[in-house]
C-alpha positions as CSV (number, residue, x, y, z in Angstrom):
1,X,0.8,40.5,-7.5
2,X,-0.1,38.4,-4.7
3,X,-2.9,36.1,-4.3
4,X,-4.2,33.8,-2.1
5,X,-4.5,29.7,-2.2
6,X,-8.0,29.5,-3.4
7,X,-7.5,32.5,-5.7
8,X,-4.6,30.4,-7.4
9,X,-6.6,27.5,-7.5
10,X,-9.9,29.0,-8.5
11,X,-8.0,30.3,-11.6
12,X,-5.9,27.3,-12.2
13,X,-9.4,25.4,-12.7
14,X,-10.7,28.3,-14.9
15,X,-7.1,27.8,-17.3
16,X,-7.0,24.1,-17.5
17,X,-9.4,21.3,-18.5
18,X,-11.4,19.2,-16.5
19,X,-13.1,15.5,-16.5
20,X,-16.4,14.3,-14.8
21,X,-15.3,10.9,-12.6
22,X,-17.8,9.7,-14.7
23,X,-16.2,10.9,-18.3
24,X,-13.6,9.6,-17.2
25,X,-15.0,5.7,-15.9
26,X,-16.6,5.5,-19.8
27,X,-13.5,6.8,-21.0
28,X,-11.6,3.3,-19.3
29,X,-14.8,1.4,-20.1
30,X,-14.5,2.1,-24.1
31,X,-10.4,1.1,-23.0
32,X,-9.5,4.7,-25.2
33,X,-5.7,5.7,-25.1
34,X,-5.1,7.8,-22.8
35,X,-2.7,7.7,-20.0
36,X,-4.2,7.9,-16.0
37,X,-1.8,9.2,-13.6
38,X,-2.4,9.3,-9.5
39,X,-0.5,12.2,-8.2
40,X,-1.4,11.4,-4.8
41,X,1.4,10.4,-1.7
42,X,2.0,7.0,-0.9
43,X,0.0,6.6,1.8
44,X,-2.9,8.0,-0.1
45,X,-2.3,5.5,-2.9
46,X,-2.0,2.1,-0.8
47,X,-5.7,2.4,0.3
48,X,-7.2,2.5,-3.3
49,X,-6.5,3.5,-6.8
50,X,-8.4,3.6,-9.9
51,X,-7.2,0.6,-11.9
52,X,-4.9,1.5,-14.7
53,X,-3.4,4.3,-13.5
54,X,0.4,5.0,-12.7
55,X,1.6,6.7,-9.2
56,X,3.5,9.7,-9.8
57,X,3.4,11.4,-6.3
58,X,2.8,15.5,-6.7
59,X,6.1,16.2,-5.4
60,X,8.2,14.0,-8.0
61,X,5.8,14.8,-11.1
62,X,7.9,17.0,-13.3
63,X,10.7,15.0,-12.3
64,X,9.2,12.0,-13.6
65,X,6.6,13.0,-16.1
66,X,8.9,12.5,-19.2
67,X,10.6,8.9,-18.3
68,X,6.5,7.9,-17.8
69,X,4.8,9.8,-20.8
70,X,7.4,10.8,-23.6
71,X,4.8,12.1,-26.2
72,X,4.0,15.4,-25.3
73,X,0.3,15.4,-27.1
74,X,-0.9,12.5,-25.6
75,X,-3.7,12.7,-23.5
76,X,-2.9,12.5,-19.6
77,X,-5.9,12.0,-17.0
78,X,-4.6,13.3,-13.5
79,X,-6.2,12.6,-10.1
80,X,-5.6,13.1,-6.5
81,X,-8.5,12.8,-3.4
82,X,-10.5,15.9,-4.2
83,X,-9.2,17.1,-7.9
84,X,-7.0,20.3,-6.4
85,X,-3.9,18.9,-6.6
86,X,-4.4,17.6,-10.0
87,X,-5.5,20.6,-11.0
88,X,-2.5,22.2,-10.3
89,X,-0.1,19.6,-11.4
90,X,-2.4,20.1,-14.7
91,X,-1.4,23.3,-15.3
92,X,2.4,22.3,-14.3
93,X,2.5,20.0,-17.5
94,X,1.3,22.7,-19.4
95,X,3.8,25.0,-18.9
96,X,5.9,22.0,-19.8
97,X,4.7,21.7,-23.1
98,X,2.4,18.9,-22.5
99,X,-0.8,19.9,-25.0
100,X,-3.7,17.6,-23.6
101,X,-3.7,17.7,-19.8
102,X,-7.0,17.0,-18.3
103,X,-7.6,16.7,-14.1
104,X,-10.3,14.7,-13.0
105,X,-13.0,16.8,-11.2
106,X,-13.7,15.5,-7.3
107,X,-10.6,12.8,-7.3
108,X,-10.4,9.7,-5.6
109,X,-13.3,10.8,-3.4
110,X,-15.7,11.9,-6.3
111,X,-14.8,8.4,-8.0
112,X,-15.8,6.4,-4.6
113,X,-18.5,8.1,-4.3
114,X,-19.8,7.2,-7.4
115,X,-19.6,3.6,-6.6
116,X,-16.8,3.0,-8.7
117,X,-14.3,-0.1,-7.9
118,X,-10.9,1.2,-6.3
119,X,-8.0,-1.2,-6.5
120,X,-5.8,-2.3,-3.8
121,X,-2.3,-3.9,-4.2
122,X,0.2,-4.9,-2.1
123,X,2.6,-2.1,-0.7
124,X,6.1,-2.2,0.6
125,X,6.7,-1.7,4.6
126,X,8.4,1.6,5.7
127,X,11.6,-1.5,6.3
128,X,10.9,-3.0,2.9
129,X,11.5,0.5,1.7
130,X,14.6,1.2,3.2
131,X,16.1,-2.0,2.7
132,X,15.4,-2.1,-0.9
133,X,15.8,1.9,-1.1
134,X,18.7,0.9,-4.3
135,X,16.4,-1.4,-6.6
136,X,13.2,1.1,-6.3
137,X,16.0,4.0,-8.1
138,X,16.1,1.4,-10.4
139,X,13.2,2.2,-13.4
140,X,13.2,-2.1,-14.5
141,X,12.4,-2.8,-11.0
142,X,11.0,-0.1,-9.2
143,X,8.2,-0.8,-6.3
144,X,6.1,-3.4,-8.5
145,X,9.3,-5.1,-9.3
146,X,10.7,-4.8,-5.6
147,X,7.7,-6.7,-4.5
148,X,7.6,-9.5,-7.2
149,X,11.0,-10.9,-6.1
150,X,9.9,-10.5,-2.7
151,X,6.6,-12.9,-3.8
152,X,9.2,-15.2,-5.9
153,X,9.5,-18.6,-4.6
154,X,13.3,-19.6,-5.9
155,X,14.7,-23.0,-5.4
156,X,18.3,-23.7,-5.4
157,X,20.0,-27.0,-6.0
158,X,22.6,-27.2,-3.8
159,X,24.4,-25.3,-1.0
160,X,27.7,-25.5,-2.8
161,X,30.3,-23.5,-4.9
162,X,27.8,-21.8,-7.4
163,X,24.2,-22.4,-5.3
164,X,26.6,-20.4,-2.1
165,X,27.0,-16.8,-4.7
166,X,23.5,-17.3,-6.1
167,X,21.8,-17.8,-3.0
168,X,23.7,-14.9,-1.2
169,X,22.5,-12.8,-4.1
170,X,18.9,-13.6,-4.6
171,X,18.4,-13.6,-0.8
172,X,19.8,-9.2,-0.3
173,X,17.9,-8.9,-3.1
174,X,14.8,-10.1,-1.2
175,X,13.8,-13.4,-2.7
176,X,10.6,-14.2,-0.5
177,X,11.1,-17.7,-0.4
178,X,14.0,-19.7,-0.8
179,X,14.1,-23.3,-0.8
180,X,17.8,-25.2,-0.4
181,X,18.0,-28.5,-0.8
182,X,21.5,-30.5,0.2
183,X,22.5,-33.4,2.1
184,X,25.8,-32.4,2.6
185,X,27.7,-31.2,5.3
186,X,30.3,-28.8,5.6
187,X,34.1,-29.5,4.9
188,X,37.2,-27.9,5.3
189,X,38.2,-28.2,1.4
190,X,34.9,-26.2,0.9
191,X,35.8,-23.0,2.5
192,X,38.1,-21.4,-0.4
193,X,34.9,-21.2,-2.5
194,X,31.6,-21.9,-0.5
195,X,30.8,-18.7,0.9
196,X,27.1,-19.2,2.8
197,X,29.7,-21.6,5.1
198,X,32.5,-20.7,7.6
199,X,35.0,-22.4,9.6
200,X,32.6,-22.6,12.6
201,X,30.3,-24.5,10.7
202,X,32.7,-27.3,9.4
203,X,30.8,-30.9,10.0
204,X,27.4,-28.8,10.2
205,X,24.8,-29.5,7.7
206,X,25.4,-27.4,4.7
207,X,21.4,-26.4,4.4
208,X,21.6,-25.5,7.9
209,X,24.9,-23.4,7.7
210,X,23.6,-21.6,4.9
211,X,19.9,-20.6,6.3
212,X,21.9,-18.8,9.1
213,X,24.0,-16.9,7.1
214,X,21.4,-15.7,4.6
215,X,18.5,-15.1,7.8
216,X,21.9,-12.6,9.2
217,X,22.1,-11.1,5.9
218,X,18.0,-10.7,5.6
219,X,15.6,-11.9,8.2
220,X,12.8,-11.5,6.1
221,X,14.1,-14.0,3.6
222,X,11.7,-17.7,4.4
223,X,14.4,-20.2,4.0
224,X,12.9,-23.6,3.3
225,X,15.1,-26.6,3.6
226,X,15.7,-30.0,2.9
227,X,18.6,-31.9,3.9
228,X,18.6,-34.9,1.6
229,X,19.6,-36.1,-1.7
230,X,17.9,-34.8,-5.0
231,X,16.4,-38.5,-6.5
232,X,13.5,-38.9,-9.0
233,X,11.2,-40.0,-5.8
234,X,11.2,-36.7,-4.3
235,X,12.2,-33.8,-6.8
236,X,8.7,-33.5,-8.6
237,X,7.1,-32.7,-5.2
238,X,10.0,-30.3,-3.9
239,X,9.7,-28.3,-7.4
240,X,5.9,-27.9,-7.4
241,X,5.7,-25.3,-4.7
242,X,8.6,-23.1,-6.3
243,X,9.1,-20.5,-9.4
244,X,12.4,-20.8,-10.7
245,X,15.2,-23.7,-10.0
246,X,18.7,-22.6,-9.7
247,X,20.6,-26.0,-10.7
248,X,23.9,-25.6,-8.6
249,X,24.6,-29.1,-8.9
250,X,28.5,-30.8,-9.9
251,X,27.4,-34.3,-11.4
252,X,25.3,-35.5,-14.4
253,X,23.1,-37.7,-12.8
254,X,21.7,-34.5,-11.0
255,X,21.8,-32.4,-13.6
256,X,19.7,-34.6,-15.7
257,X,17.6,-34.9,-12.8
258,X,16.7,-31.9,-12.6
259,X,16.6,-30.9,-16.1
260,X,13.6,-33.6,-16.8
261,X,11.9,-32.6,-13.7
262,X,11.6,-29.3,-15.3
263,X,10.8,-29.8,-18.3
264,X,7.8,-32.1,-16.9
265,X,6.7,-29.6,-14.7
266,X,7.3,-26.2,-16.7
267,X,10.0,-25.1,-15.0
268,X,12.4,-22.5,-15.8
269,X,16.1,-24.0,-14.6
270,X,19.1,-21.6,-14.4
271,X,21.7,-23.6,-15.4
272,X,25.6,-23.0,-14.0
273,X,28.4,-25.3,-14.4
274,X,32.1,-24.7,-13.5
275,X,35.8,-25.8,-14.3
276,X,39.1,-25.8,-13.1
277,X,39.4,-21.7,-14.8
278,X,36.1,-22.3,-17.0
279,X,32.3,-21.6,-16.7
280,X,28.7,-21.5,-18.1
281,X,25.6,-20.2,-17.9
282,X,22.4,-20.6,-19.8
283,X,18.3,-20.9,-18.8
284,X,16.4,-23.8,-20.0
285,X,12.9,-22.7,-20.3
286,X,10.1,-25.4,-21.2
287,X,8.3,-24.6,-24.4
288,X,10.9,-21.2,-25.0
289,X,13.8,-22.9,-25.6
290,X,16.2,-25.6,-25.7
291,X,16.7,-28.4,-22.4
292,X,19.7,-29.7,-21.0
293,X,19.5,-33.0,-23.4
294,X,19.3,-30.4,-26.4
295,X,22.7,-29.5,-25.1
296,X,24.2,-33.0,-24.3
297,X,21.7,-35.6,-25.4
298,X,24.0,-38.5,-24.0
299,X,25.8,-38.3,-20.8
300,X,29.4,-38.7,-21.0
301,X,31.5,-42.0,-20.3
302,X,31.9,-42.8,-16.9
303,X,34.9,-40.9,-15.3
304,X,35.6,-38.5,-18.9
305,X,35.1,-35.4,-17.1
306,X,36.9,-35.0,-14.1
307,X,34.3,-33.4,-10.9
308,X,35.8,-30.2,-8.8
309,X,36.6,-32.4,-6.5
310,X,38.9,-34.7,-9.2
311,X,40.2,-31.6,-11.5
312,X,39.9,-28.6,-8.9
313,X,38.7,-25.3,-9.6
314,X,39.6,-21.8,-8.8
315,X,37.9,-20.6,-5.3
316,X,36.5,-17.3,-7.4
317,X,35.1,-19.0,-10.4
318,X,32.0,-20.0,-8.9
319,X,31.2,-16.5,-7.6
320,X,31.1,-15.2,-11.2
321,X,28.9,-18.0,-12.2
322,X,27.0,-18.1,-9.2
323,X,26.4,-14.1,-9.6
324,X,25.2,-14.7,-13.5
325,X,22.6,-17.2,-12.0
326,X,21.1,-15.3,-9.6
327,X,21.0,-12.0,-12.3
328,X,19.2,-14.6,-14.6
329,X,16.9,-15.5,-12.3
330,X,16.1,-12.0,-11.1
331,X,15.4,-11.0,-14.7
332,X,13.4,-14.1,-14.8
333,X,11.0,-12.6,-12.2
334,X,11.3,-9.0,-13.0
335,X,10.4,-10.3,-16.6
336,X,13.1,-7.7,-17.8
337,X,15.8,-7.8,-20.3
338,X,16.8,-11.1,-22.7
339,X,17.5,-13.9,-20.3
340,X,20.1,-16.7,-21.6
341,X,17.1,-19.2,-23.2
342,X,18.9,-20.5,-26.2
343,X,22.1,-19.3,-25.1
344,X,24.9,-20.3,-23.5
345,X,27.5,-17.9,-21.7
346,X,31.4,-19.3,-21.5
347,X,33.3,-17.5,-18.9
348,X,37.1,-18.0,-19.4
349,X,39.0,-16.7,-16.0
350,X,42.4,-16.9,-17.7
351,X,42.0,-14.8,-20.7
352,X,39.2,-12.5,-18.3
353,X,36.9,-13.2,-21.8
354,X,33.5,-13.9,-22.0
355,X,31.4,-15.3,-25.0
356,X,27.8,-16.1,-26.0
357,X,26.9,-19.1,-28.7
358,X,23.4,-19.9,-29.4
359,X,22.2,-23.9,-28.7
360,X,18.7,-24.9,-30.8
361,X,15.6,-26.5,-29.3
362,X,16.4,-30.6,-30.8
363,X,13.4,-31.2,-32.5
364,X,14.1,-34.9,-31.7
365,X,15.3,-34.4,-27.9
366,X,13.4,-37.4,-26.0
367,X,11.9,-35.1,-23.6
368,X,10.9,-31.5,-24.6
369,X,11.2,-32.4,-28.8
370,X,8.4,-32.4,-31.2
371,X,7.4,-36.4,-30.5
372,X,9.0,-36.7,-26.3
373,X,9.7,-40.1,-25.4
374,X,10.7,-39.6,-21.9
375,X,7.1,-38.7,-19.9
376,X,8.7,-40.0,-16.4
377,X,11.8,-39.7,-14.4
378,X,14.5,-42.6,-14.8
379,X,17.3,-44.2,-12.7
380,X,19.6,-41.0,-13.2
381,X,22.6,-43.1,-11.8
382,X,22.3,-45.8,-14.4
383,X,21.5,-43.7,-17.3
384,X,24.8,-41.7,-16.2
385,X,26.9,-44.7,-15.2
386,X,27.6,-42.9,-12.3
387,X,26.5,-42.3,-8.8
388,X,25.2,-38.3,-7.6
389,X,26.8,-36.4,-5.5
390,X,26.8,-33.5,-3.6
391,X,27.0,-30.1,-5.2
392,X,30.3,-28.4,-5.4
């Protein structure tokens, strides 16, 4: 039997159920449970949607339906501009097993018309799309994720061994901003591990080095930078404008530094350290978990532990560490999975192991315990016994 367009419609609409624009406007006002789907394209959606509602295009709908809406008998509101396409895509989920599929009569254009308050967010570009085609496959990230790393403001400390991975990492992923901070320049003896740095660029300012490599590897990445040393005059004001701090850093005063100037100004601070064929991760997250001083409340005697510089390290190391960072701090922004707050991830290169132990807030840490004594930055240097240097 053959039948026309408007013969298949008109009978879809006599088959299915429909909703007023205004049934359903009461239905969000009284905030019932229901789900709201926009089956509309793209295009369609990035000028307006109702508020609420998900964005399955027509096309993918089946395909996607179940990963969205896994209860079969719970009620699913569908839209598109005029309510024909919905309609149809109705009757679809029927035949799907879905049991309480409802299409909203007149669509977008009914529910403007009304006077009713559209949303708008922001969109990826046609580039943005491409570019990022791998992460929107991706269900945790997907389009709104895509576009909150590209909003995230990330701030690494230091243009070394582990900030070099990280940064190279967070900036294909599309970090929008970037900040590097690093008053070094490049060596020789830093090329079997620094990666954002070439032989080209050896006497070259490491901040500078490293902005042109990640602008090749994404233009659209704004590279902030500030070639100078980290010191308790100038970090609360670099800090203020970013996100998430990546602490790169190979010396204690820094890394006290920075874990006070966190922890002072809410901070989360993804936390790397490397060793000869041994490394760490963990996030310290004010007010979620332990700090740095929970960890070590005392820094060690001066000249105890050897620097990279002193004991070496193996050129690969800090891309493993450097990679865990910049995965923390995605999650971080993403808001997905269990970041490493009150944990602490060992990395042993020679055995290929790695292993997870839990670190406790200190109740009586000076700075983010129960009764702080620290509510200022020190002399990091004197409290260490030892001058900062650059990151390794």
């Amino acid at each position: 039997m053959r039948v026309t367009s408007q013969e298949l419609l008109a009978r879809t609409k006599r088959e299915i159920h429909e909703m007023t624009v205004a049934q359903v406007r009461e239905k969000l006002e009284k905030k019932e449970p229901f789900v709201l789907v926009d089956v509309r394209e793209l295009d369609e959606y990035a000028e307006g949607f109702i508020d609420g509602a998900i964005h399955i295009p027509r096309g993918f709908l089946e395909l996607r339906i179940e990963n969205a809406v896994n209860d079969r008998d719970k009620e699913i509101v569908l839209y598109c501009a005029g309510g024909n396409r919905s309609a149809l895509a109705a009757k679809s989920l029927e035949e799907m097993g879905y049991t309480n599929v409802i299409s909203m009569a007149g669509g977008m254009t009914g529910w403007r018309n009304a006077g009713y308050p559209a949303k708008k967010e922001r969109m990826l570009t046609s580039e943005e799309r491409e570019r990022y085609s791998r992460h929107l496959r991706v269900p945790e990230v997907g389009e709104k994720g895509q576009i909150k790393i590209l909003d995230a403001k990330v701030l690494l400390i230091g243009a070394g061994g582990l900030g070099s991975p990280a940064g190279y990492y967070l900036a294909a992923a599309g970090v929008g901003t970037m900040g590097l901070i690093d008053s070094d320049v490049v060596d020789v003896t830093n090329l079997q591990r620094q990666i954002l740095h070439g032989t080209s660029d050896i006497g070259r300012p490491k901040v500078v080095s490293a902005t042109e490599t990640i602008k090749d590897l994404n233009p659209g990445v704004n590279v902030v930078t500030f070639q100078e040393r980290l010191m308790s005059d100038n970090i609360m004001d670099i800090i203020k404008d970013y996100d998430i701090v990546v602490d790169g850093c190979d010396n204690f005063p820094t890394r006290y530094l920075v874990n006070d100037a966190c922890v002072l100004a809410g901070k989360p601070n993804v936390h790397g350290s490397i060793y000869q064929f041994d490394g760490y991760a963990t996030v310290f997250y004010p007010g979620k978990g332990p700090c740095y001083r929970c960890m070590y409340p005392e820094p060690p005697p001066p000249g105890m532990v050897p620097s990279c510089d002193e004991a070496g390290v193996l050129g690969v190391l800090p891309g493993v560490v450097g990679v865990i960072q910049a995965t923390e701090t995605l999650k971080l922004i993403l808001g997905k999975g269990q970041p490493l707050i009150g944990r602490v991830l060992m990395y042993d290169a020679l055995d290929m192991s790695f292993n997870t132990f839990s670190v406790r807030r200190n109740p009586a840490c000076p700075i983010c315990g129960d009764n702080p004594t620290v509510h200022e930055l020190i002399d990091y240097e004197a409290f260490c016994g030892m001058p900062a240097q650059a990151a390794g």
